[in-house]
C-alpha positions in Angstrom: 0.0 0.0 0.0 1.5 3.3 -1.1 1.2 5.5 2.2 0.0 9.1 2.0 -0.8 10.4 5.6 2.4 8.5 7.5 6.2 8.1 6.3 7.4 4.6 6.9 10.6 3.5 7.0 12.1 -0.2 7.3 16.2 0.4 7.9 18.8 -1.3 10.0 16.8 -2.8 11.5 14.1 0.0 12.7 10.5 0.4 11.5 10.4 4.3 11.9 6.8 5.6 11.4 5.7 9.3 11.4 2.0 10.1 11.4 2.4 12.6 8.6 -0.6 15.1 8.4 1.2 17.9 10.1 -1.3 20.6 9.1 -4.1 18.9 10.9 -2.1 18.0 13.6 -1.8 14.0 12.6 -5.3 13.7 13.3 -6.9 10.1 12.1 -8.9 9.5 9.4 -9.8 6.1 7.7 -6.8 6.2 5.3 -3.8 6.9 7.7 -5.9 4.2 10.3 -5.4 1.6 7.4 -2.1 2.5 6.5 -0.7 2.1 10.1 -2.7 -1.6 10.6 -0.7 -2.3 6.9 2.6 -1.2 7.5 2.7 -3.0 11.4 1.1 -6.1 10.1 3.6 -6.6 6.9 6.4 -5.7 9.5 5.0 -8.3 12.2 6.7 -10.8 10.2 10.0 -9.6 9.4 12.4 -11.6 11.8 15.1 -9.0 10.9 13.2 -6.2 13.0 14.5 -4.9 16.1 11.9 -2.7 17.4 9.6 -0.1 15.7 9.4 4.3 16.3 6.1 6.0 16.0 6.6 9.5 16.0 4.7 12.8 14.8 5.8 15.0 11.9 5.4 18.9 12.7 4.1 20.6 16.2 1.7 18.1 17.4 1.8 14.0 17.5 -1.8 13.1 16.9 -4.8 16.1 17.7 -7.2 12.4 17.7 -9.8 11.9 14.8 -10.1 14.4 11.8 -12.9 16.5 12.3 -14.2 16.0 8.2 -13.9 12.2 8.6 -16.3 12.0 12.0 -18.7 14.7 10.3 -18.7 12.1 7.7 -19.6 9.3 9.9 -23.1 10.9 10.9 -24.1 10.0 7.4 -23.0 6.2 7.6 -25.6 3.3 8.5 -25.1 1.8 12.1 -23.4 -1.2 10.7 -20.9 1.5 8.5 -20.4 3.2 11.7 -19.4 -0.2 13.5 -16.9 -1.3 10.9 -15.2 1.8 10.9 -15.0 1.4 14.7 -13.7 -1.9 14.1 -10.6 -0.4 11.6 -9.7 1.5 14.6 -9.8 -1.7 16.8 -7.6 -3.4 14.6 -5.1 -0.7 14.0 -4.6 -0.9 18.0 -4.8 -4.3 18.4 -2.0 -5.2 15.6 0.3 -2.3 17.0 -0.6 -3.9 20.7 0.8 -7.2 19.6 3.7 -6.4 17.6 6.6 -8.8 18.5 9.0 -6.0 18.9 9.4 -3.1 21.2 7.6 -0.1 20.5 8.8 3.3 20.9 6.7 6.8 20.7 8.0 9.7 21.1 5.2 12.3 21.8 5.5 16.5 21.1 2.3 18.8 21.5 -1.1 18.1 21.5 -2.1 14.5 22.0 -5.4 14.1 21.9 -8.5 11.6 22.1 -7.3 8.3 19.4 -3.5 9.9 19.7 -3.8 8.4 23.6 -4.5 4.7 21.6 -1.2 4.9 19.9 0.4 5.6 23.3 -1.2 3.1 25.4 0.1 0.4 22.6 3.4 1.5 22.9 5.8 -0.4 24.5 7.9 2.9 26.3 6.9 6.5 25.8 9.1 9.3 25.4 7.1 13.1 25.9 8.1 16.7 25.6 7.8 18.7 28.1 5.0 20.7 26.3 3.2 17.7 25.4 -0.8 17.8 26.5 -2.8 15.9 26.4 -6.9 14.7 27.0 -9.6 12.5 26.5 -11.5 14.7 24.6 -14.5 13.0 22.9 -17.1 13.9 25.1 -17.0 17.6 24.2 -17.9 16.3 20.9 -20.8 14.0 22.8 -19.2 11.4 21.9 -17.1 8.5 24.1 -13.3 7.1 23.8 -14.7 3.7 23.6 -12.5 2.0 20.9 -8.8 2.9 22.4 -11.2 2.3 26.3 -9.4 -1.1 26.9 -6.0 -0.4 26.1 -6.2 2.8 28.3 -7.9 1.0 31.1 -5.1 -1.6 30.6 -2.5 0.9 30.8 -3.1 3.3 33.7 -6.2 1.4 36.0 -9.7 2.2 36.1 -9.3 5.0 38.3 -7.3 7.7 36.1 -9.4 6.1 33.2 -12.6 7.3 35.3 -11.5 10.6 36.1 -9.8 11.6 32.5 -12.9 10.4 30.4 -15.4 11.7 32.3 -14.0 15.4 32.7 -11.7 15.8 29.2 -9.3 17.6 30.9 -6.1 18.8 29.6 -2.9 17.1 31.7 0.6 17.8 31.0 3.1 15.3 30.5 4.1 15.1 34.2 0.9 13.8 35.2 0.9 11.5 32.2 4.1 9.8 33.5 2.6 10.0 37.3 0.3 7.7 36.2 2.2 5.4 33.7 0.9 6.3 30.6 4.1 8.3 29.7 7.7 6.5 30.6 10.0 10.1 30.6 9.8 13.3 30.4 12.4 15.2 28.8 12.9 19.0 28.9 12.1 19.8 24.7 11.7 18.8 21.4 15.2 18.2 20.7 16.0 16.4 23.8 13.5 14.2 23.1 15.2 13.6 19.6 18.5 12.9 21.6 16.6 10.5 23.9 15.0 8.6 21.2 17.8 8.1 20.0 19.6 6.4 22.9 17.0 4.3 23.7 17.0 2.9 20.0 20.4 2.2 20.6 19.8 1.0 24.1 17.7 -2.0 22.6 19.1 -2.5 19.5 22.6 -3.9 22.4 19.7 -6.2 23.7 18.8 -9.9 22.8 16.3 -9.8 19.8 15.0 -13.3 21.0 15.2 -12.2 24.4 13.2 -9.4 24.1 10.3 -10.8 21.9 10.1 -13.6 24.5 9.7 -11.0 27.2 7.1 -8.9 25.1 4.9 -12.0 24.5 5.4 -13.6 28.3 3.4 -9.6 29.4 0.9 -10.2 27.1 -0.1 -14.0 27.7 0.6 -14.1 31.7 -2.1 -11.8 32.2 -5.0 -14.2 31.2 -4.4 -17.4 33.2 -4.3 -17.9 37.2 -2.0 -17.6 39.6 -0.7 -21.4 39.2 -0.7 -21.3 35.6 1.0 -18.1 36.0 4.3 -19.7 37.2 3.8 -23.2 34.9 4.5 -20.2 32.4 7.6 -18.4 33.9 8.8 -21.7 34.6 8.6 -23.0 31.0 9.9 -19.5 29.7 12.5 -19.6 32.0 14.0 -22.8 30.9 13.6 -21.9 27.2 15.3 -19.0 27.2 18.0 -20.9 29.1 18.3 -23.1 26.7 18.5 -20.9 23.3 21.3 -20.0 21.5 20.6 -16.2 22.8 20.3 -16.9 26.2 24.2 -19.5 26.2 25.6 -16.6 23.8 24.6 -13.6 27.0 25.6 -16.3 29.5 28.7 -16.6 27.7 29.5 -13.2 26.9 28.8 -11.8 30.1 31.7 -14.5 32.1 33.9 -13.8 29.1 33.4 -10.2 29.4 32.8 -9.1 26.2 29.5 -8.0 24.5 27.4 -10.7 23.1 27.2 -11.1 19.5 23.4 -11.3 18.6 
């Protein structure tokens, strides 16, 4: 699919992809929804991946959905409505279970569906004078689609008071209560801190770290017992792979692993 609202990039070993609709402040539409889902899913499989960069071009990362496009939507049928819903869901949902780190980095306004992209990132990087809100109600409608990654992310209690109020919050209280990892002092710091932690992961064990990513995800569903059968198994696995004798290895040699 030939992109025209995000710039996607797949080099040495980085999927670097910048919501590109800078002159409505990245806001969603349909196209850039289905262009993200395509460009995550086709990278999903490429085993030469390290870790994937979401970022947004110009003053704001994502101002949530495009005005024109939800004006638009009043004129669908209820089942029109629900699919497009669903596109949204999907986006998320492939993003969410993307077998590599994900890494946002987050300048400006970011707003209403611009909170999904963050709560499906792996570590969030914000600006100083990032802001953002839940801002759907002033529009009378809800933040239901990007509602269970957000409760996932930060509890039922923030979710409570952020959706039902639409409040602006700065970046502080965004990492207060986990939906934001740092906060760095500007724009360009948060360039220079990108940047680090890109080359922080790209020193850690691909295998390793895909292993972790998917132990988060499928630990949370079972019971306490089957819990630790899990960690056990992982354990033991990762013990046993050529990663985890090569960091054993390296790290009584003293030298770096070779991954």
């Amino acid at each position: 699919m030939a992109c025209q609202n995000i710039i996607a990039e797949n080099k040495d070993l980085i999927l670097s992809v910048t919501l590109n609709r800078p002159q409505i402040k990245n806001a969603f539409n349909d196209e850039l929804i289905l262009e993200l889902t395509d460009v995550f899913a086709k990278a999903s499989n490429d085993q030469d991946l390290r870790l994937a960069v979401i970022t947004g071009a110009g003053d704001a990362f994502c101002s949530g959905g495009d005005i024109h496009w939800m004006k638009k939507s009043a004129s669908y049928s209820k089942q029109k409505n629900e699919d497009d819903a669903k596109g949204l869901a999907h986006m998320l949902t492939t993003i969410n279970q993307f077998p590599h780190p994900v890494i946002t980095g987050i300048q400006g306004a970011c707003f209403g569906g611009g909170l999904g992209l963050v709560a499906v990132s792996d570590y969030v990087i914000a600006s100083s004078d990032a802001l953002f809100s839940f801002s759907e109600v002033k529009l009378g409608l809800i933040p239901a689609v990007i509602g269970p990654f957000i409760i996932n992310k930060i509890g039922e209690s923030h979710t409570r008071a952020l959706f039902l109020t639409a409040e602006r919050f700065p970046a502080a209280r965004a990492f207060g209560m986990g939906l934001v990892h740092r906060v760095v002092e500007n724009r360009e710091k948060m360039k220079e801190v990108l940047e680090e932690t890109i080359q922080n992961i790209l020193s850690l064990s691909p295998r390793a770290l895909q292993t972790a990513k998917k132990f988060i995800h499928d630990i949370k569903t079972l019971s306490f017992a089957d819990q630790l059968n899990l960690a056990a198994r992982t354990l033991a696995n990762s013990r046993a792979s050529a990663e985890g004798q090569e960091g054993l290895t390296a790290f009584l040699e003293k030298r770096k692993p070779k991954w």
